[in-house]
Z-matrix of the N, CA and C atoms (Angstrom, degrees):
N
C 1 1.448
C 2 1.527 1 109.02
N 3 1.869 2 113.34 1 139.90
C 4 1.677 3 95.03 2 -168.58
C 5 2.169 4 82.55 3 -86.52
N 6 1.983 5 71.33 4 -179.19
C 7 1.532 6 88.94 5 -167.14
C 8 1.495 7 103.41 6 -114.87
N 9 1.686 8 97.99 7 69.70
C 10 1.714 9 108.89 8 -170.34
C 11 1.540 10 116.05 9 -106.43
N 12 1.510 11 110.36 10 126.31
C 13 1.905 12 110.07 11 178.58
C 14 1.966 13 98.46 12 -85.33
N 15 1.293 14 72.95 13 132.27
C 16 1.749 15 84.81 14 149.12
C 17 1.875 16 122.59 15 -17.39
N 18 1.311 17 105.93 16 -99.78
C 19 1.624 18 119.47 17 150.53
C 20 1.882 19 98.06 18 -3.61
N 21 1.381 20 107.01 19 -54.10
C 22 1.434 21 83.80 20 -172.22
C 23 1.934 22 131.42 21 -76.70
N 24 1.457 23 90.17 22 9.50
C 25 1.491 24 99.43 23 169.24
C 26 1.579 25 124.29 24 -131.47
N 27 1.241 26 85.72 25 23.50
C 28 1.528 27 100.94 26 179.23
C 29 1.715 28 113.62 27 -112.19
N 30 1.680 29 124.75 28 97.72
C 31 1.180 30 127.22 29 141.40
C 32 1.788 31 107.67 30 33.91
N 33 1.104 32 119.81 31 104.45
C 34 1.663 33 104.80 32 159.44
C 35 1.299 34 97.67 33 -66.70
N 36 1.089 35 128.45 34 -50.03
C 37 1.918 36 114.99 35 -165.32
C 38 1.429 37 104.40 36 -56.23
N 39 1.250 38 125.08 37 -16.82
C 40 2.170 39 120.67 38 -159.08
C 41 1.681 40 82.85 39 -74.12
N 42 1.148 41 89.86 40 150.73
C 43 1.964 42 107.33 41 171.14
C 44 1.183 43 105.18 42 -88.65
N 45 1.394 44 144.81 43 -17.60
C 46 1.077 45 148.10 44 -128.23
C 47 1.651 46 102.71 45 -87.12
N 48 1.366 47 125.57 46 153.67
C 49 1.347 48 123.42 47 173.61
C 50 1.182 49 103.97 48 -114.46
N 51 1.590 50 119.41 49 139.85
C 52 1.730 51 120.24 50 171.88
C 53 1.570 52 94.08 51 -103.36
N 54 1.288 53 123.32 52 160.00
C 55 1.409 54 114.92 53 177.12
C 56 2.123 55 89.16 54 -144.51
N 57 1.031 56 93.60 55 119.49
C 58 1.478 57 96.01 56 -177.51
C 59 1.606 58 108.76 57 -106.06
N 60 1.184 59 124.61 58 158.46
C 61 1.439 60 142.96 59 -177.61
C 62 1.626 61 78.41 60 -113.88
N 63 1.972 62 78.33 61 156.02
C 64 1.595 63 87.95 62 165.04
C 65 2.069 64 96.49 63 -103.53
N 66 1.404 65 109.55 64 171.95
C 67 1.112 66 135.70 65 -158.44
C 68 1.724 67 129.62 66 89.78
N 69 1.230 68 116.28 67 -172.69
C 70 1.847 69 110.03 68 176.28
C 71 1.094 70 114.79 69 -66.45
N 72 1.207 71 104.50 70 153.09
C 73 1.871 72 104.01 71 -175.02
C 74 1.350 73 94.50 72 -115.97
N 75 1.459 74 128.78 73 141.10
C 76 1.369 75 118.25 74 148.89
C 77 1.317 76 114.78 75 -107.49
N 78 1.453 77 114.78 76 179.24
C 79 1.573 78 124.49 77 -165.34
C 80 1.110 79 107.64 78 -26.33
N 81 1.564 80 100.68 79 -61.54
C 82 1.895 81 122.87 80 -162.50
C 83 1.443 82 111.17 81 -22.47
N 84 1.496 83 96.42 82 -52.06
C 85 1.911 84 129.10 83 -150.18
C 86 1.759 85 90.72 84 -83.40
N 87 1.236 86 106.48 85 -14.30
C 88 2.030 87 93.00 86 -176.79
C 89 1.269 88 95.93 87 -114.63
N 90 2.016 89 136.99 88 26.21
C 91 1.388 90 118.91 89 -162.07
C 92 2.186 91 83.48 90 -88.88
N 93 0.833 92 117.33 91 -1.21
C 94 1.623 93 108.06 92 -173.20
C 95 1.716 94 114.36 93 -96.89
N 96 1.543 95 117.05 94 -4.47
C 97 1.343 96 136.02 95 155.81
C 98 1.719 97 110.16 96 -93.02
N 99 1.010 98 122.63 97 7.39
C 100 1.713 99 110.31 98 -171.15
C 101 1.102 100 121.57 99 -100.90
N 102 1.761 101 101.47 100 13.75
C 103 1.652 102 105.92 101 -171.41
C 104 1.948 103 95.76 102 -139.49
N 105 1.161 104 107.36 103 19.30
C 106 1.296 105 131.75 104 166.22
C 107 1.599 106 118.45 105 -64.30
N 108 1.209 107 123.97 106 73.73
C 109 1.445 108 139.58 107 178.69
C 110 2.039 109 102.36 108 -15.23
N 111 0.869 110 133.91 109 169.20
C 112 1.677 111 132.75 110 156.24
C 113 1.544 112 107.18 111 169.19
N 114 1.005 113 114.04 112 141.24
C 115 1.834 114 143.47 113 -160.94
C 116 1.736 115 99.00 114 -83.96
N 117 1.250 116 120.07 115 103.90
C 118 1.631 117 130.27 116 167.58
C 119 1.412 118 121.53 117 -96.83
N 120 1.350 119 123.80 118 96.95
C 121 1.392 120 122.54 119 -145.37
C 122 1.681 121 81.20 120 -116.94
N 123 1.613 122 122.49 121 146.16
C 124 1.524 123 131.70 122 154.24
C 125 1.410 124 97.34 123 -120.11
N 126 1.339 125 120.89 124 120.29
C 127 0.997 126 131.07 125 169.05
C 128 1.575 127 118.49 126 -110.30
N 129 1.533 128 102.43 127 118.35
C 130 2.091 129 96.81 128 -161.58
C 131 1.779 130 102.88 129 -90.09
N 132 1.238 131 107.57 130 -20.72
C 133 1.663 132 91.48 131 157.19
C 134 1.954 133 89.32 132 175.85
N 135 1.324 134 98.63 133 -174.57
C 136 1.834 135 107.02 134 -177.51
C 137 2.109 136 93.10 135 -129.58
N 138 1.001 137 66.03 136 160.76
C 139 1.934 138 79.58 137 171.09
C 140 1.557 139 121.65 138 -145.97
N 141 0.875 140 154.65 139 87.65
C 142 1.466 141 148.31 140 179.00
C 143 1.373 142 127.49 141 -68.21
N 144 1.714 143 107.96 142 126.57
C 145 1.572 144 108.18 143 -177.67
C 146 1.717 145 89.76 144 -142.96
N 147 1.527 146 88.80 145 170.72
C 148 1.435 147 106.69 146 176.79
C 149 1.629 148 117.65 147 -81.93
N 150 1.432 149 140.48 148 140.23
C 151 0.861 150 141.07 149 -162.19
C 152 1.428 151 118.88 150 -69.40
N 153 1.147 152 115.73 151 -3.96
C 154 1.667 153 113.15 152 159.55
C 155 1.771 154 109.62 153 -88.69
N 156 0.977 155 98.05 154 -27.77
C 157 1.674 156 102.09 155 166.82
C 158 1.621 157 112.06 156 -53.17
N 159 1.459 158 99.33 157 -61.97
C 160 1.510 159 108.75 158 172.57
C 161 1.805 160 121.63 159 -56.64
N 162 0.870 161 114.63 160 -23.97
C 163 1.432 162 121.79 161 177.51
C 164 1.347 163 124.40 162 -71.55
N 165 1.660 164 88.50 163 -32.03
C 166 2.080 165 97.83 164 -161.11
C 167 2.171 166 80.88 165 -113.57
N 168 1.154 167 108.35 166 56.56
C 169 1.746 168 131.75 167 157.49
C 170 1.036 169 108.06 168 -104.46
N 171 1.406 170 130.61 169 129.40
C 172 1.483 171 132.01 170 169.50
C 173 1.812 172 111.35 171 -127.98
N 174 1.301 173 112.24 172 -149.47
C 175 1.693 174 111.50 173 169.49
C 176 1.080 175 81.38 174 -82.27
N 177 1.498 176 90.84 175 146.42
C 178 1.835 177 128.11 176 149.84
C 179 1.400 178 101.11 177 76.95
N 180 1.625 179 121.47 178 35.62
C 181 1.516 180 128.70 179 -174.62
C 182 1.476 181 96.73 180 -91.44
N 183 1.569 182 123.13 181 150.48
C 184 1.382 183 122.19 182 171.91
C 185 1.125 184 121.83 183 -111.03
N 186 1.330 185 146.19 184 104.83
C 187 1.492 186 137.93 185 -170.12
C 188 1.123 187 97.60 186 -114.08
N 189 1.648 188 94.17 187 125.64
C 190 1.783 189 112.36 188 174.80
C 191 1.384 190 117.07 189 -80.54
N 192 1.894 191 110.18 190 133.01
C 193 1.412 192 96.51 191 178.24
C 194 1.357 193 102.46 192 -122.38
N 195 1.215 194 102.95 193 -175.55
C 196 1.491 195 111.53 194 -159.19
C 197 1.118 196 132.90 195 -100.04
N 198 1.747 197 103.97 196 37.08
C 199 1.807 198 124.99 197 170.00
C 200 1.646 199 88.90 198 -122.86
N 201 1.352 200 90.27 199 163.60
C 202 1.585 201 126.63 200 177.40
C 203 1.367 202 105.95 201 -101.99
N 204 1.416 203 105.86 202 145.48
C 205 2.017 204 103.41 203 -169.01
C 206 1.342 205 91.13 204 -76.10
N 207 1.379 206 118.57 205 146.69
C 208 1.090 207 148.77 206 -178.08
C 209 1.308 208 127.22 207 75.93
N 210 1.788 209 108.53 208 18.96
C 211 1.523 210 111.73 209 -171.77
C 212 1.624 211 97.51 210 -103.80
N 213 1.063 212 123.45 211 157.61
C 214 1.615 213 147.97 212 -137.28
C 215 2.170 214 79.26 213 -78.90
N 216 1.167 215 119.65 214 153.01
C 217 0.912 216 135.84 215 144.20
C 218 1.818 217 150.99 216 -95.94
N 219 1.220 218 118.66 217 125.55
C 220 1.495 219 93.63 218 -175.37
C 221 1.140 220 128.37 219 -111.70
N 222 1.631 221 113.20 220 156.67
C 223 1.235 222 159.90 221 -162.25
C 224 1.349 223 110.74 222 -80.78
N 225 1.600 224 121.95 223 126.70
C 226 1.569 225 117.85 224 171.49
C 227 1.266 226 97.56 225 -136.25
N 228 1.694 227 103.45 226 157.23
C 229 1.494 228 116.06 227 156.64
C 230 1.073 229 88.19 228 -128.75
N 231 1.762 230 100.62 229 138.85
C 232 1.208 231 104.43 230 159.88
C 233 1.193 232 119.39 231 59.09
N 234 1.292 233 147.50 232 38.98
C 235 1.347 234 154.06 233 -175.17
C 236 1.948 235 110.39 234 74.49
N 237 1.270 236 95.56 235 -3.83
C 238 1.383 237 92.16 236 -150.58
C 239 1.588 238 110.35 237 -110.31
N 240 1.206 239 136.23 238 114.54
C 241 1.467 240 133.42 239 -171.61
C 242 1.481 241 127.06 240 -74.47
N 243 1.253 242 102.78 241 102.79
C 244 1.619 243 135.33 242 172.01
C 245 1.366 244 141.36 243 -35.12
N 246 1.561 245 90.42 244 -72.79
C 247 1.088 246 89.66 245 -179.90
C 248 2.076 247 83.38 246 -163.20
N 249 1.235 248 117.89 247 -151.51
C 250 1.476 249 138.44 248 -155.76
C 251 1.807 250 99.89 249 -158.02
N 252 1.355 251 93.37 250 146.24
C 253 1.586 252 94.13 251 -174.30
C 254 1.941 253 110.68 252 -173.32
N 255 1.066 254 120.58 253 172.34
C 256 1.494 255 128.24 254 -169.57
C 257 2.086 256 96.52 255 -105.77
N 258 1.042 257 94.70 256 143.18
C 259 1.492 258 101.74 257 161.84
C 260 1.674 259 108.82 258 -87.07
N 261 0.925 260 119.58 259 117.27
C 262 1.578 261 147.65 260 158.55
C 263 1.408 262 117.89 261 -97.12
N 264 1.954 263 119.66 262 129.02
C 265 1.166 264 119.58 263 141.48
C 266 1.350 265 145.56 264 -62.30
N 267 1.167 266 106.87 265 120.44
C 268 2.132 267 96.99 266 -178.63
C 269 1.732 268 84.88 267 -122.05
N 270 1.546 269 101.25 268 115.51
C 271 1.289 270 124.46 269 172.91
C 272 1.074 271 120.33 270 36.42
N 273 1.359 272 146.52 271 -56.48
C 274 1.502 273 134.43 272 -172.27
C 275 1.959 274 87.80 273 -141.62
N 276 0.975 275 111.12 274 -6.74
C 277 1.525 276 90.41 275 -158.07
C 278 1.920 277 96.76 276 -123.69
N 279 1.007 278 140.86 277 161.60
C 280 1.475 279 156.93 278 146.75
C 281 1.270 280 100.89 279 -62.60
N 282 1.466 281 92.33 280 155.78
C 283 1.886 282 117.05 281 -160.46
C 284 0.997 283 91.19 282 177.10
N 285 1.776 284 115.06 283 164.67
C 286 1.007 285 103.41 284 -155.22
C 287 1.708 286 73.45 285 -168.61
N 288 1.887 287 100.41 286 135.45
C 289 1.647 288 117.13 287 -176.48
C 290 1.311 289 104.16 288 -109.01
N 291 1.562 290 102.79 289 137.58
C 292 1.720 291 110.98 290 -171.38
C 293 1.596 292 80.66 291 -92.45
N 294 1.616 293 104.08 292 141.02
C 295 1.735 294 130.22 293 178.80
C 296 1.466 295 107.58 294 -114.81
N 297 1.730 296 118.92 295 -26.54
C 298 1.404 297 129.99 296 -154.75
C 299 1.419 298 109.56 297 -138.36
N 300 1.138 299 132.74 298 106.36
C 301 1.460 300 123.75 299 159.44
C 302 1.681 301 122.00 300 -81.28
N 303 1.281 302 86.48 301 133.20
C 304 2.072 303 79.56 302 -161.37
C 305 1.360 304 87.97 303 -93.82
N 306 1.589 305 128.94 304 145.73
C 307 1.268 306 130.59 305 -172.68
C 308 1.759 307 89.95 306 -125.43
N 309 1.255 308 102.53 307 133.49
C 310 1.193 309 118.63 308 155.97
C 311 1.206 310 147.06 309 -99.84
N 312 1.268 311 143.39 310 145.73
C 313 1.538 312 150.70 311 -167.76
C 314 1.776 313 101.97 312 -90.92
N 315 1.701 314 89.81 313 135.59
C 316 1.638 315 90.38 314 -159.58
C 317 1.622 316 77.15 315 -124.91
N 318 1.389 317 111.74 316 154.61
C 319 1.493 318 111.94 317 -163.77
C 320 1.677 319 104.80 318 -147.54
């Protein structure tokens, strides 16, 4: 199970206050977060060049990034990395299946 707060999918700009109890929450208790806007980014890899590199790009330019086909892709909320997952087709459009929940250290 990841080890994710609330706060961590909530907008820094939203005004909004979460106010949590301690113990289990069920659905009921999260229906006032479920309309909470948040940013789902798949990112299939990054590459870095110098900006004359970037300039002299035209159509049909290839920039290499820095996964191997068929290596796991990642997942953000909110700037923030999630989990890991495969790109999948659903009918006309890309999607993309979480395989990995990335758990983070809270300090």
């Amino acid at each position: 199970m990841a080890d994710f707060e609330l706060n961590d999918f909530i907008p820094e700009n939203e005004s909004r206050a979460v106010e949590l109890a301690e113990g289990p929450r069920s659905a009921r208790d999260l229906e006032a977060v479920y309309d909470i806007p948040v940013q789902v980014s798949a990112v299939l890899g990054k590459a870095n060049m110098q900006v004359n590199q970037l300039l002299k790009l035209g159509r049909g330019a290839v920039v290499e990034l820095d996964r191997k086909v068929g290596e796991a892709i990642d997942i953000y909320v909110n700037n923030r990395l999630v989990a890991r997952g495969e790109v999948v087709v659903v009918e006309d459009r890309l999607g993309v299946t979480m395989t990995e929940i990335i758990k983070t250290e809270r300090g």
